[in-house]
C-alpha positions, 0 to 999 in steps of 0.5 A: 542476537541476530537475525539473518537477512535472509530469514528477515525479508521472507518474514517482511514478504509474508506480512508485505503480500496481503496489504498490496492484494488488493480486489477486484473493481468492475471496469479497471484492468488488474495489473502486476507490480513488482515491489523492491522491499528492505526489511531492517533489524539489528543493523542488519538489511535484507532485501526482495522483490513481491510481486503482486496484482492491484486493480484500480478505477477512473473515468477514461476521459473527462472535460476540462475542469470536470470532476475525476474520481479514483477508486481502490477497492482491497479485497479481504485478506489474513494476516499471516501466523508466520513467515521465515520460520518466525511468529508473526506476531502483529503488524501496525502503523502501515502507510500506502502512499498514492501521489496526487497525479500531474494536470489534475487538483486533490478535492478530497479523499475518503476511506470507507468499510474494511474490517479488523483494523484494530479500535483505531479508524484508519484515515486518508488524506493529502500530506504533501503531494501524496494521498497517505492510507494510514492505519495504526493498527494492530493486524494481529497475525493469523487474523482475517482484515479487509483494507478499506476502499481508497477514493479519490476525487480530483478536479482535472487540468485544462488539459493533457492526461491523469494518471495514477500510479502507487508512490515510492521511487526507491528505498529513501523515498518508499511508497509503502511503510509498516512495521512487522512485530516477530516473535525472535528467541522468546521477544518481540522484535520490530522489524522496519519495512520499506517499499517500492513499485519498479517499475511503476506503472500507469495504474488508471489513465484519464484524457483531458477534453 
């Protein structure tokens, strides 16, 4: 039983788009990213690239040592039912990365409100030197969601330039994680997904002094 490449990576761009789609924010620019995706199942690989819009928050300048704050606000989504001519059945166990940005110190990080995330709350918090949205899920296919609202608070350096950009350098260091549960032949199949911004860009930019 095989699924082809093709077919596989239009299921995982289809349940990729609502996640990255994020809302609008009142004085942030919205900006375009361009994500390579791989999508896996029996042994078999497909890859793609999504383009979608984010928008994203911060001060434009800040004193040495003040406090800085980041926010991403996702706007409300659905699921999709289908994608690639399967079912999509469900989607769990997503991971967002946002690396702690150069001349500044993580404070804290919070994730507030959204809506049809499953009974598990999701959570955020500092694994390494990233800030990692986690939720468990299940996202049921066709069903409406609203990610929550990511904010970051940040002590700054003594000096140079913050800036934010979404984590993910290739595909053995993704950005972005998750699992996609299609309905192939009558069963249920995972099909692991990976992503990456490329290119990255600035998404918010904070002068020092």
């Amino acid at each position: 039983m095989k699924l082809a490449p093709l077919r596989l990576a239009t299921v995982a761009a289809f349940a990729l788009a609502p996640l990255l789609a994020l809302g609008t924010t009142a004085s942030a620019a919205v900006q375009t990213i361009n994500y390579q995706v791989r999508a896996s199942a029996f042994g078999q690989t497909a890859e793609l690239v999504l383009n979608q819009d984010i928008d994203s928050n911060a001060p434009a300048s800040v004193a040495a040592g003040g406090a800085v704050t980041v926010t991403i606000d996702p706007a409300p989504n659905t699921v999709p039912a289908e994608g690639g001519g399967y079912e999509i059945r469900e989607i769990k166990n997503i991971a967002l990365k946002m690396p702690v940005p150069a001349n500044s110190t993580f404070v804290s990080a919070t994730a507030t409100g959204g809506s049809g995330l499953g009974s598990t709350p999701p959570t955020v918090g500092l694994e390494g030197s990233d800030v990692v949205l986690k939720i468990a899920g299940p996202l049921k296919g066709g069903a409406a969601f609203e990610l929550p609202t990511v904010t970051i608070n940040l002590t700054a350096g003594s000096s140079g330039t913050i800036e934010s950009k979404l984590g993910g350098t290739s595909y053995d260091a993704p950005g972005l994680t998750f699992t996609t549960v299609i309905t192939a032949f009558g069963f249920p199949v995972d099909a692991a997904t990976v992503a990456y911004p490329n290119p990255s860009p600035v998404l918010t930019s904070t002068t020092i002094g």
